[in-house]
N, C-alpha and C positions, 0 to 999 in steps of 0.2 A: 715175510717182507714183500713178496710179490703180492699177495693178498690184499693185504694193504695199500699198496701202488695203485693196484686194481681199481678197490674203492674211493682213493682217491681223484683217479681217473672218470669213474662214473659217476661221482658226484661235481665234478667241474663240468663235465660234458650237460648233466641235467639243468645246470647252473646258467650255463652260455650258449647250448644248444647251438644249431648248425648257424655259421656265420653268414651276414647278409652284404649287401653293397653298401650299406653303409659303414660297416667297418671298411678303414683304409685300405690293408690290406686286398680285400676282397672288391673295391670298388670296381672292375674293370669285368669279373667273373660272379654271375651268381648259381648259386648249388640250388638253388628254388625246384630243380627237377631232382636232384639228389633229398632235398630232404621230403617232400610231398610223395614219393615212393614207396610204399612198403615189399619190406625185402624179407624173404626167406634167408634163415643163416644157410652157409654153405663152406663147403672146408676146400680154397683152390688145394688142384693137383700141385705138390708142391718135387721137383724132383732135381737132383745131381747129376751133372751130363756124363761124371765120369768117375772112375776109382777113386779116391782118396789118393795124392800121391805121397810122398814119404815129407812127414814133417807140418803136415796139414791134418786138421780134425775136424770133421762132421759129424753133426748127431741133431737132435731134438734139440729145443730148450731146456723141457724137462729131461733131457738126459745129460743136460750139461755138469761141467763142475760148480756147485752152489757157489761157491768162494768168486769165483767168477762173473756169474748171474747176478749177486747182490754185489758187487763190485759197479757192473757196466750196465745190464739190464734197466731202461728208463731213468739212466740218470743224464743224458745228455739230449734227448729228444724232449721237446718242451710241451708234456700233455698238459701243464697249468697252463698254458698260452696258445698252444694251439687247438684246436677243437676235435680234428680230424687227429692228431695226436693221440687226443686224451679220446676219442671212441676208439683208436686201436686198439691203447691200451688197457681198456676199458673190458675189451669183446676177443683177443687174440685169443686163438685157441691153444696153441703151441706156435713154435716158428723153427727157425735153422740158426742153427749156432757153429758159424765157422770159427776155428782157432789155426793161426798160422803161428808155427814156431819160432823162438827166438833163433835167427840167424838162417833159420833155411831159406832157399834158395830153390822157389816155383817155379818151373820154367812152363808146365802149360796152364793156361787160364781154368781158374775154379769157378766151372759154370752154374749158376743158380736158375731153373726153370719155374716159373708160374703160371699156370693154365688153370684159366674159370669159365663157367658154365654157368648159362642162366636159366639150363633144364626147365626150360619150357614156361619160367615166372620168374620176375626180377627177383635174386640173389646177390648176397654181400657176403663180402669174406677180408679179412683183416689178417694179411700175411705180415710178420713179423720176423726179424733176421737182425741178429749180432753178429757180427764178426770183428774179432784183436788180433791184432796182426802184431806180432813179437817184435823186440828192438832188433836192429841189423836187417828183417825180413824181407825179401822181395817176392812180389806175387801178385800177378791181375786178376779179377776180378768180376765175371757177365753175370748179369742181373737181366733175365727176360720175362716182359709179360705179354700174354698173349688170351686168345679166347673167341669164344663163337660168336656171330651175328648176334646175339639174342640180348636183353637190356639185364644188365649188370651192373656191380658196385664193387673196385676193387681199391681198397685203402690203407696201401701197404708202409709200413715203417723200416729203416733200417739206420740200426747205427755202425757206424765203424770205427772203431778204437786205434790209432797207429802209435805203435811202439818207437821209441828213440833212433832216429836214424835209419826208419825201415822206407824203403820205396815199393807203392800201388798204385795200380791203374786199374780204373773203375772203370765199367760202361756199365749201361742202362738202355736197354733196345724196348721199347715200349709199341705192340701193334696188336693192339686191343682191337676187341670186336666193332662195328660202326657205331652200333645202338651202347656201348657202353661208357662211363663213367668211373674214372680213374684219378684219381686223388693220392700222392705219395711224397713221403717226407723221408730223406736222406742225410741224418747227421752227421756229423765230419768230425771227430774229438786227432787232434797231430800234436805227437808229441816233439822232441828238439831235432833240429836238422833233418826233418821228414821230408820227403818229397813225394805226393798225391797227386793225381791227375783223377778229373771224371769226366766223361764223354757223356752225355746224357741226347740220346737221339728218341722222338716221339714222330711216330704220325697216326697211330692208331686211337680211337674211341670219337666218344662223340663230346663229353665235355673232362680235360684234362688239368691237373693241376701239378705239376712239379715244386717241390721247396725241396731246395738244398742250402744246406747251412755248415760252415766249416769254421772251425776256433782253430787258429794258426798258434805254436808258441816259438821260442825262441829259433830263430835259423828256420827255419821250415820255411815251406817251399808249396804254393796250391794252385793248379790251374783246372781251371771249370772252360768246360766245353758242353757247345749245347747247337744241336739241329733238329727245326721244326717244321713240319710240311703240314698247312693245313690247306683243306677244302671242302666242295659243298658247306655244313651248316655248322661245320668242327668250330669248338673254341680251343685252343691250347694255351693255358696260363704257365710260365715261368717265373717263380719267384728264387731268386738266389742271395745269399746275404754269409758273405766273408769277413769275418772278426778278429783281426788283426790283436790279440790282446799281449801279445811280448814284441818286445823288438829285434829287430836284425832281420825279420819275416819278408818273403814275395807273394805274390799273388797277380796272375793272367787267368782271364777271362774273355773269350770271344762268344756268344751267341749270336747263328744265323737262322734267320724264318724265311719261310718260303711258304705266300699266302695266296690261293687263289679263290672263286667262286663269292659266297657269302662267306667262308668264314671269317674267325675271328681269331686273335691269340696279343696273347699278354708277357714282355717281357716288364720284371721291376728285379732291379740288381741291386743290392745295398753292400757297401766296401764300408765298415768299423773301423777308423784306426784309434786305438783308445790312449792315451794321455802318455802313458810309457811305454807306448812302443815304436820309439825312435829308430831312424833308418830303414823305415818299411819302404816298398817299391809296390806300388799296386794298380793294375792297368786292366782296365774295362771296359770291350767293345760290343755293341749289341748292332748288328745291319739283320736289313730285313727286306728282301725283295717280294713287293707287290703287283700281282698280275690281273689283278680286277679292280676293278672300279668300287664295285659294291663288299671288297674284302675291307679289315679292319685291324689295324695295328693300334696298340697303344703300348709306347716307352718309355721308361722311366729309370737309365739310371741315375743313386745316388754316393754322394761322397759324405761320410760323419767322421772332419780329421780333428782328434784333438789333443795332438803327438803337433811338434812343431819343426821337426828332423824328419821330411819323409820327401814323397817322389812318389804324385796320384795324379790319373789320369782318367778320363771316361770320357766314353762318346755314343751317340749313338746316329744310324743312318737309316730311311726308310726313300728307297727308290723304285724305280721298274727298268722294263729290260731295254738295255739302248738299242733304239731303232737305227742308227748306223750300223751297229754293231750286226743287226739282224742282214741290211740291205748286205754289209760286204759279202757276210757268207751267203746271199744270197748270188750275189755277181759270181761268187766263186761256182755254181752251180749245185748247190744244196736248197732244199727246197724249202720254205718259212717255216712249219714245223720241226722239221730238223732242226733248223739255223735256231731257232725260239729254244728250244730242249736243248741244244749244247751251249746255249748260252747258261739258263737254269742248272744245271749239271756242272761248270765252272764256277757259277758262284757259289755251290755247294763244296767242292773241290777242296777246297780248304779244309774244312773240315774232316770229309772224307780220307783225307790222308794224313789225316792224325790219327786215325785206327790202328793199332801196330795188330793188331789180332786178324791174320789174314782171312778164316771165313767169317768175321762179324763184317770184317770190309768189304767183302763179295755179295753177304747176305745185303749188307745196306746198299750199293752201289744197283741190286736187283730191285731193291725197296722203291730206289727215288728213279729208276727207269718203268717201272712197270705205272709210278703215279705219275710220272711223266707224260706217258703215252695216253694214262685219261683222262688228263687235262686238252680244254679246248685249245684251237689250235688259231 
């Protein structure tokens, strides 16, 4: 079965090949550096921050349960549609197969680590990861990637299955190397009365792509969180798209960017509500604070309602730092750099403190001071 997938994976890939600007999608971001590349395969370091605890399963792919694998395995990540999908799963060599039990009850975070190397020549490597989280279950969730200075390709998939009534909380710390190229697709499958949370924080590589995509069903519950720091020549692309397909469903969504220098970064946010799923509540905000001139925003969210029983909202804001705001603290005796950085720092704030995971909160809160400080002043 997975053979199969495979091939069918490599034959839509050869089919559609790497997307350009003129597909919608990708109008704002091009891979033109991603696909003129040639890359050495490479297998990231892929590792477990900690023991297994009681009620939780790790292993391989190939060490999974088959019954399982041909159950969830690429059926909810859309390699006929998406391209970077279909070269995952095209090229994965194995991946990590989390299983969280029906009804346990995680109390520390199941850390997932990725570390790539581009050993001295541009390297690819297509890490892939299941995780089904049992009905009743609770348990978060850290997903890190990370890696050396040197020009790389990291094009990871993951999907995650949520059982009936289980609550998760996802992060995603993404601090790739400068020179690298990181591309990743996070499938969201919730089953009834779920409550899911994902924090998705980026400031690493040089050109990023985020999709995250989540199918809500009845009663469930989805909030998508997103923090972007880009500069110098970074692009970071955020695509998100929430499918409301039962009713009784929520869904919140805040992403903030924080742009300065030349770069560039992409939010496009798409909210489904499809025809019978009555009673949805669904609210989506994307701000983005701009510190250069020559930095570059483009946003985009949408709404597709066609449920006529619901409660939808979107917005989006692209501002800079108030210069009152700067002069007070300045009167107070803080010096414009400071006053400039604790402004930047509070409008991150928000997000920041929707981390319940106290050192992912300390590790980020070190993240956005140390880029803080090599920002011009």
């Amino acid at each position: 079965m997975i053979e199969q997938i495979r091939e069918e994976a490599r034959q839509r890939f050869s089919e559609v090949g790497f997307p350009t600007t003129h597909d919608e999608d990708w109008r704002f971001t091009s891979v033109a550096p991603i696909a003129r590349t040639t890359y050495a395969p490479a297998v990231p370091v892929r590792g477990v921050q900690q023991a297994c605890p009681a009620g939780v399963e790790i292993c391989k792919l190939s060490e999974a349960p088959r019954e399982l694998i041909e159950a969830h395995l690429a059926r909810y990540a859309g390699y006929l549609t998406n391209p970077f999908v279909a070269l995952n799963t095209a090229n994965f060599e194995d991946g990590l197969f989390v299983r969280i039990a029906k009804g346990a009850v995680v109390e520390e975070p199941i850390e997932l680590a990725i570390q790539s190397s581009a050993n001295g020549h541009p390297t690819a490597s297509h890490p892939r990861n299941l995780i089904v989280a049992g009905a009743n279950s609770h348990a978060t969730i850290v997903e890190t990637y990370a890696g050396n200075g040197g020009a790389y390709f990291t094009n990871p998939v993951t999907e995650i299955v949520v059982g009936d009534h289980a609550v998760i909380d996802h992060y995603k710390l993404q601090t790739e190397g400068a020179r690298a190229f990181h591309v990743a697709t996070l499938q969201i499958q919730l089953g009834r009365d779920t409550n899911f949370r994902s924090h998705s924080l980026s400031f690493g590589g040089a050109l990023v792509r985020n999709d995250i995509n989540a199918v809500l069903s009845e009663g469930s519950e989805c909030t998508l969180n997103g923090l972007y720091l880009v500069a110098g020549e970074q692009h970071i692309d955020n695509h998100t798209s929430i499918d409301h397909a039962k009713p009784n469903a929520a869904s919140h969504e805040l992403y903030k960017g924080i742009l300065e220098g030349h770069s560039s970064a992409v939010f496009n946010g798409k909210i489904l509500v499809r025809k019978d799923a009555q009673k949805t509540d669904a609210k989506q905000t994307n701000k983005n604070l701009v510190l250069s001139e020559d930095a570059v925003i483009n946003t985009k969210p949408e709404l597709q309602i066609l449920a006529n029983d619901v409660r939808c909202t979107h917005g989006a804001t692209i501002g800079q730092l108030d210069p009152e705001g700067i002069f007070y603290l300045q009167s107070r005796g803080i010096g414009r750099a400071e006053a400039r950085n604790l402004l930047i720092f509070a409008f991150a704030r928000d997000i920041v403190d929707r981390i319940k995971v106290e050192p992912l909160r300390q590790q980020l809160e070190q993240i956005l001071l140390e880029k803080l400080h090599g920002t011009r002043t």
